[in-house]
N, C-alpha and C positions, 0 to 999 in steps of 0.2 A: 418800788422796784422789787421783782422776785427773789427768792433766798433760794440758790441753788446749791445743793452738797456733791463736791467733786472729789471722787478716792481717787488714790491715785495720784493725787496733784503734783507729787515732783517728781514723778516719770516723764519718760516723752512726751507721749502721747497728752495726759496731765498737761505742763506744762505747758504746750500750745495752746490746750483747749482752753487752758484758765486768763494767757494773752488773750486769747479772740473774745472771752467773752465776758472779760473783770468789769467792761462800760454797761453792761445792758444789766448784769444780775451782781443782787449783792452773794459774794462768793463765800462757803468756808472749804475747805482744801484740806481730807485728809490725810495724811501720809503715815511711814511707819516713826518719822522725825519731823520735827519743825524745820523752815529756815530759819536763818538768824534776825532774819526780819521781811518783810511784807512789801515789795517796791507797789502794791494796788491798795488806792482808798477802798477800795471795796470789797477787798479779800483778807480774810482772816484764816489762819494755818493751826490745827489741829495736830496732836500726832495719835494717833492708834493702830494697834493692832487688829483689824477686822478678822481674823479668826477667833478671836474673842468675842460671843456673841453682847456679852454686857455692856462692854462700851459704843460696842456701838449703835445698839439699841438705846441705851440712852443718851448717845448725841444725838442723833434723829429726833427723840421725844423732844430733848431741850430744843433745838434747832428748828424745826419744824421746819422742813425746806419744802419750795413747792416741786419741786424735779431733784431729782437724784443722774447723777453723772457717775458710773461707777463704771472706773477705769483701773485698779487696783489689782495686780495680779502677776505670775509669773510669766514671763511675756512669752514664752516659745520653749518647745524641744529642746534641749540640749541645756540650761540652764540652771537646772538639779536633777536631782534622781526623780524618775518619773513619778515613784509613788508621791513623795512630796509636791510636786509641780500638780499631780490630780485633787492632794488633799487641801491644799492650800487656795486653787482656786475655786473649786466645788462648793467648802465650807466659807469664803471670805463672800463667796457672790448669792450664796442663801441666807445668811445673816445679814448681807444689805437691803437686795430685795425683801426680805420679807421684813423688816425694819421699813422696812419704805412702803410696802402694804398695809401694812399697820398704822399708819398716819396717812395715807392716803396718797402718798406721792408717786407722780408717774416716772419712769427709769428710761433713760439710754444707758445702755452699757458696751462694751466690748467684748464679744465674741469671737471669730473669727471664721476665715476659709478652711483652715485647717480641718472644722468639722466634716468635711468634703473627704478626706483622706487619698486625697489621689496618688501621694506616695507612701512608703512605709522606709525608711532609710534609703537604699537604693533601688526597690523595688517597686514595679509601676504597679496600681493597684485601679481597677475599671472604672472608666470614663464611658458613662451613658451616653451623653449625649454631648455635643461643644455649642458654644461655649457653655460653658456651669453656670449657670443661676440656682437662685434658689429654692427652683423645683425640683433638683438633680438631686439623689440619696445622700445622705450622710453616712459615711458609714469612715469613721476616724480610726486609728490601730494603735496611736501614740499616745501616750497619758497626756499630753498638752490638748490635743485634738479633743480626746475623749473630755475631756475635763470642761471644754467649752461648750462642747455637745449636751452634757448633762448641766449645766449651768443655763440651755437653752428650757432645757426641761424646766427649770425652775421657773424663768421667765415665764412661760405657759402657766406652770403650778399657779406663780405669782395674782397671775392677770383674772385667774379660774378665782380664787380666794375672795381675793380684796376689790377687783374690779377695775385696779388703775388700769393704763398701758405700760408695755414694756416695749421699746424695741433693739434689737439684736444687732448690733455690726459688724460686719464680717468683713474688715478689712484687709487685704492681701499683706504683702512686707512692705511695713513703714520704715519710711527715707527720711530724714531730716534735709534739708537745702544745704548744700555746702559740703555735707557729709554723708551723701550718697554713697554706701557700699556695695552699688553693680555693678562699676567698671570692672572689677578685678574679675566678676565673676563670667559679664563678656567678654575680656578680651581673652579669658582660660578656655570658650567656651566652644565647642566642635560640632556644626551643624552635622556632621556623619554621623556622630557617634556623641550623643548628647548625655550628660550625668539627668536623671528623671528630676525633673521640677515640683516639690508639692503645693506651689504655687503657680506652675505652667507658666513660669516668668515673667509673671504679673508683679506691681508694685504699687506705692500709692503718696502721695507727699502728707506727711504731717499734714501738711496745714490744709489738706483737701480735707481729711478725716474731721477736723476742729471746725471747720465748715460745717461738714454732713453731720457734726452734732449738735450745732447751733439751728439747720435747716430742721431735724426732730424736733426741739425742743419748741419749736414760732410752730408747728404742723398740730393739728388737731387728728391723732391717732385714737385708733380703739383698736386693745384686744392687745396678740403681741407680732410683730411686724418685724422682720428680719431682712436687712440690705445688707448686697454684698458694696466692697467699696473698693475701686480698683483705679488706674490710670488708664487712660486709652490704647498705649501700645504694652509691648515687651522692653524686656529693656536687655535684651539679648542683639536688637537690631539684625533681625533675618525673620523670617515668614514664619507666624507662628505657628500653621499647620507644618511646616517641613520642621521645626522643632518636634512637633506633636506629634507626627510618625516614625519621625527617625526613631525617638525615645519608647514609643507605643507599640510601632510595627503595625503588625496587621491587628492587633486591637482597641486602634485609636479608630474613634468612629468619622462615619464621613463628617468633611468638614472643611470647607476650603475659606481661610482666612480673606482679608482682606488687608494684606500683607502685614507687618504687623502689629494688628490689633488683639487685645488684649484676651485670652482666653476662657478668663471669666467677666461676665456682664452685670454691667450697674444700672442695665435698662430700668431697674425698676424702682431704684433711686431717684433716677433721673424722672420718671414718669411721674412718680408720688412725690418728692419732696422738689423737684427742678433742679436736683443736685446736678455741677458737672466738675467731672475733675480739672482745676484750671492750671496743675502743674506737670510737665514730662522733665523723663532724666537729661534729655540733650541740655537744657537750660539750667535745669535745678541741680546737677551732680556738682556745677562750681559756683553754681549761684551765691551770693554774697550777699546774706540776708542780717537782720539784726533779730537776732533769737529772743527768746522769751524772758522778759526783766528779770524774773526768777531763776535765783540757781536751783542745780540740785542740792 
């Protein structure tokens, strides 16, 4: 069985991914704390600091994992001061990866859409093209954005070095089952006069995401490879171009949805790994699911 090193592990994101995947890989699970105990024979719980580049350079050497899962970070805008939220994950995602080039192991990690920058607080900022893939520019304004954007750099740096792969996940705003927070935001929400979305009110279910990092990690990649990760619709429930103009005006480019479908694309996900997203909010916002063994 492979030895895969997962940061992050008792965050959300974490959490799911280390349920989906405690049977197939023996796991260790960094976080900034232990749990109090391990509900998986096959996971073991670490605690570190990954802006410390010392330990965690030498869990790596000790550990010797053959994939890195490096999910560890501050998750979005608005959850510290920007400089911290840029320094914290700039420096936590260059001492793993490159911890991980240095033994040879290939990375998924988390990225995001935010590097797109489509909004800056309330302010719409240019949409090339619809839907966003990951051809469309980056160009981010917020230290969260920015922070992932340069953490993509490194992924590159990484792959240029050492030779593993990296790939990059750009997944929309993740929902846990049960505890979907869109409703509040559609039923606030005024097709006339729309608050600018930096997501274009896109979403994604946890446990789609812990999927499409299980579907990298079975994938023979080379080089570094960057999917966005989205749900099929909005979750606004109305046409996503009539969201997309009302909010854009006359600088939303042409685009005529198919009602509403999601306005960033995972085609490329779906093309290279056969990922599909298998959860929407209609089901999953009260879905009643059994969450992940692990506490936080």
């Amino acid at each position: 069985m492979e030895t895969l090193l997962v940061t992050g592990a008792l965050g959300t994101l974490g959490r799911w991914t280390v349920e989906q995947l405690a049977g197939e890989y023996e796991i260790v699970g960094l976080d900034l704390r232990e749990p109090a105990s391990s509900p998986y024979e096959t996971v073991e719980y670490l605690a570190a600091d990954l802006t410390d580049q010392g330990p965690v350079w030498e869990l790596c050497l000790d550990i010797q994992p053959d994939a890195v899962v490096h999910l560890a970070a501050v998750p979005g805008a608005g959850h510290r001061a920007g400089g911290e939220t840029f320094v914290h994950n700039v420096v936590s995602t260059y001492h793993v990866l490159t911890a991980a080039g240095e033994i040879g192991a290939d990375v998924v990690w988390s990225s995001s859409e935010a590097t797109y920058g489509v909004t800056y607080r309330d302010e719409c900022r240019p949409l090339d093209s619809l839907p966003v893939d990951e051809s469309h520019p980056q160009r981010p304004e917020d230290a969260y954005g920015t922070s992932k954007l340069v953490g993509e750099a490194i992924a590159e740096r990484t792959v240029r070095r050492y030779g593993v792969s990296v790939a990059s996940l750009q997944p929309s705003w993740i929902q846990v089952p049960g505890a979907y927070e869109t409703a509040a935001i559609r039923e606030s929400f005024d097709p006339a006069d729309p608050t600018p979305s930096g997501s274009l009110w896109s979403y994604v279910d946890v446990r789609d995401v812990a999927d499409l990092i299980g579907r990298v990690l079975d994938a023979d990649l080379g080089g570094h490879e960057r999917y966005i990760a989205v749900a099929e619709d909005n979750y606004v429930d109305v046409p996503t171009d009539t969201a997309v103009n009302a909010a854009w005006g006359e600088s939303a480019p042409a685009w005529e949805s198919d009602g509403d479908e999601a306005a960033f694309s995972s085609a490329k996900a779906r093309r290279e790994l056969g990922w599909e997203p298998a959860h929407a909010w209609r089901e999953a916002e009260t879905e009643r699911v059994d969450g992940p063994a692990v506490s936080r």
